[in-house]
C-alpha positions, 0 to 999 in steps of 0.5 A: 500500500502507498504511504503519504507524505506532505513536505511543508516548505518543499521549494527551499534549499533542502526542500527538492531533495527531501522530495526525492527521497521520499519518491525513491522510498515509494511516498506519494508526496505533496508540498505545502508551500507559499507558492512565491516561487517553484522549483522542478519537481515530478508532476506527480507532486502535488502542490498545495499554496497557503501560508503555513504560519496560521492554523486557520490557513493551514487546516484550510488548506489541508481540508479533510487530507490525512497523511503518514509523514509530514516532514515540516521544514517550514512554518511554525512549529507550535502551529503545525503540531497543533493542526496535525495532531490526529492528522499523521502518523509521523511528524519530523519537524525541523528546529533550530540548534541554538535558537531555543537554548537559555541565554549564557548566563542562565542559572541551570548552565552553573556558575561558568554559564552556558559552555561553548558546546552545548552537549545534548544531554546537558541543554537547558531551553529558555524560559525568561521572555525579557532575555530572548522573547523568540528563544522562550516561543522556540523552546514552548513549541518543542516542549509543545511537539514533545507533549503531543508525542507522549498523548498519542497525536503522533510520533515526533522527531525534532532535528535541530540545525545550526546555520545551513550553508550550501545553493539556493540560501536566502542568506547565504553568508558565504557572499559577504566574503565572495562578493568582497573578494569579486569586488577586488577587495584584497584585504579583509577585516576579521575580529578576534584572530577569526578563531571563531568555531561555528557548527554548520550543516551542509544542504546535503548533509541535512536532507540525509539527516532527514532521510535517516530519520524516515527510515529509521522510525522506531529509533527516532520516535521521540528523540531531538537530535541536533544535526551539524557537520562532523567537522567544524573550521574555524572563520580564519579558515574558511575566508582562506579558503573562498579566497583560495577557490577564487584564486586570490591572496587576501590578507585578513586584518585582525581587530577586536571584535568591538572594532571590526564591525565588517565583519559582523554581518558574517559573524551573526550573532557575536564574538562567541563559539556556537557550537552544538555535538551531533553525538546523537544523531551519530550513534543512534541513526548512524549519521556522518557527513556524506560529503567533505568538507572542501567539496562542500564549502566550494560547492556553495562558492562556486554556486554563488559566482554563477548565481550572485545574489541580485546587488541590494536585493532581498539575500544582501537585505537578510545578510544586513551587510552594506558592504560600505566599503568606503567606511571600511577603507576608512577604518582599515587606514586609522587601524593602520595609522594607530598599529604604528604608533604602538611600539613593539614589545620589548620583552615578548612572551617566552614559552616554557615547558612545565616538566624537567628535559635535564641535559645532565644528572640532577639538573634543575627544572628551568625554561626550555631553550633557556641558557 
């Protein structure tokens, strides 16, 4: 017998290939979407335009339809566990991996606050409306899927992504850099050293998260798992490596994160690591990356060389970068004038060793390399 699928949001960056998926495993697939654009899909996918985001538009839309598996990329979580309670028998819905967590210096982190990887087992979701309004909605509707999941409305899975990288994004962060280096900027302003350390997930990667999912429903019924590439690199590395995929030297210039406001828009959300373990999703649906991570971040590159974003369009608009780059010529130049003006240090850090290396009998601990 035929099973049924209805893919919410089937025309975004992941949406064709979670179409395909369920194809090849014999689904018969519908979409829901706002119906602002379309992609090629099979003609025997039908679509279904409305938005999302209301229950009065979705239950409208929906009708009298009952499906096996609704996959929602798309929409409101809260909203589409209230509709298809009693409606499907499976519910993977798509979440963020951050968004939900409490903020940094909640009590529940202990007293060094919240860590830079956040493990799975050892997350705390927010609930103070005055630190992060969004954050307590996002952490109400998982507890919300949860809730429906333990009364019998549906067997939920929650997959949780970091920031999804990869063609067809409608904030492709990687421009800020591309675009810049297109533009023949050669020097590019980073904060910190740019050791920021950033979970990503490729487009690829998170269909295939999604496609475990699917077959593998008794392990995944009732379970969150944050999906995130195997491998994190950190911005000085990936700016090296979009500058090297388009063939130019580019010279990164170090400043204090309060300083190099350029590169904020590619920072996003602060000078801090947003890190999240994928250990779950590993060692219970046998996620890794399918593909690695130079043909992945060049993928995305090479995607948007031949589809740039439209200059001042909507994917810059979301990005918020104005890539002034007449304000940073300007900074570049007194950060410049003022590195000159600050002697070097006479007595720079010596490193040292902390256990004895004796050359002889009964030497003393002393500083390596010392006389």
């Amino acid at each position: 017998m035929t099973r049924s699928a209805l893919v919410i949001g089937g025309t975004g960056p992941t949406g064709p290939s979670v179409v395909a998926g369920l194809l090849e495993r014999d689904f018969d697939v519908a979409i829901l979407h706002g119906g602002h654009h379309e992609v090629d899909l099979p003609l025997r996918v039908r679509h279904i335009h409305t938005d999302p985001h209301w229950p009065d538009t979705l239950r409208d839309a929906i009708g009298s339809a009952r499906f096996d598996l609704v996959v929602a990329q798309y929409g409101r979580l809260a909203v589409t566990a209230e509709v298809f309670a009693g409606r499907t028998e499976r519910l993977i819905a798509i979440g963020g991996a951050h968004g939900s967590l409490a903020h940094e210096d909640d009590a529940r982190w202990g007293p060094l606050g919240r860590p830079a990887m956040v493990g799975e087992r050892e997350e705390h979701l927010q609930r103070n409306p005055s630190r992060d309004s969004l954050g307590v909605k996002m952490a109400a509707a998982e507890i919300a899927l949860f809730d429906a999941h333990q009364i019998g409305a549906f067997e939920a899975t929650l997959l949780a992504y970091p920031v999804v990288y990869g063609p067809r994004q409608v904030a492709p962060h990687e421009w800020c850099i591309v675009r810049r280096l297109l533009d023949g900027r050669r020097r590019i302003v980073v904060a910190d050293g740019g050791i920021r350390l950033e979970s990503r997930l490729y487009t690829e990667h998170a269909v295939h998260a999604v496609m475990l999912t699917v077959d593998h429903r008794e392990a995944a019924a009732g379970r969150k798992f944050v999906v995130t590439d195997d491998h994190v690199f950190t911005m000085r590395q990936r700016i090296a490596f979009v500058a090297s995929r388009l063939g130019v030297d580019v010279e990164l210039v170090d400043m204090p994160y309060a300083l190099a406001t350029p590169c904020h828009p590619y920072w996003r959300h602060g000078p801090d690591h947003r890190l999240r373990s994928n250990a779950t999703i590993r060692q219970q649906l046998g996620y890794t990356d399918t593909t690695p991570m130079p043909e992945a971040l060049g993928t995305t590159v090479d995607w948007l060389v031949e589809h740039p974003p439209v200059l001042g369009g909507a994917e810059e608009a979301r990005l918020g970068d104005p890539f002034d780059y007449a304000r940073e010529d300007d900074l570049l130049e007194r950060w410049d004038e003022m590195r000159q003006r600050i002697p070097a240090d006479a007595t720079p850090f010596r490193s040292t060793h902390a256990y004895r290396h004796p050359r002889r009998r009964d030497e003393r601990w002393h500083p390596r390399g010392a006389d």
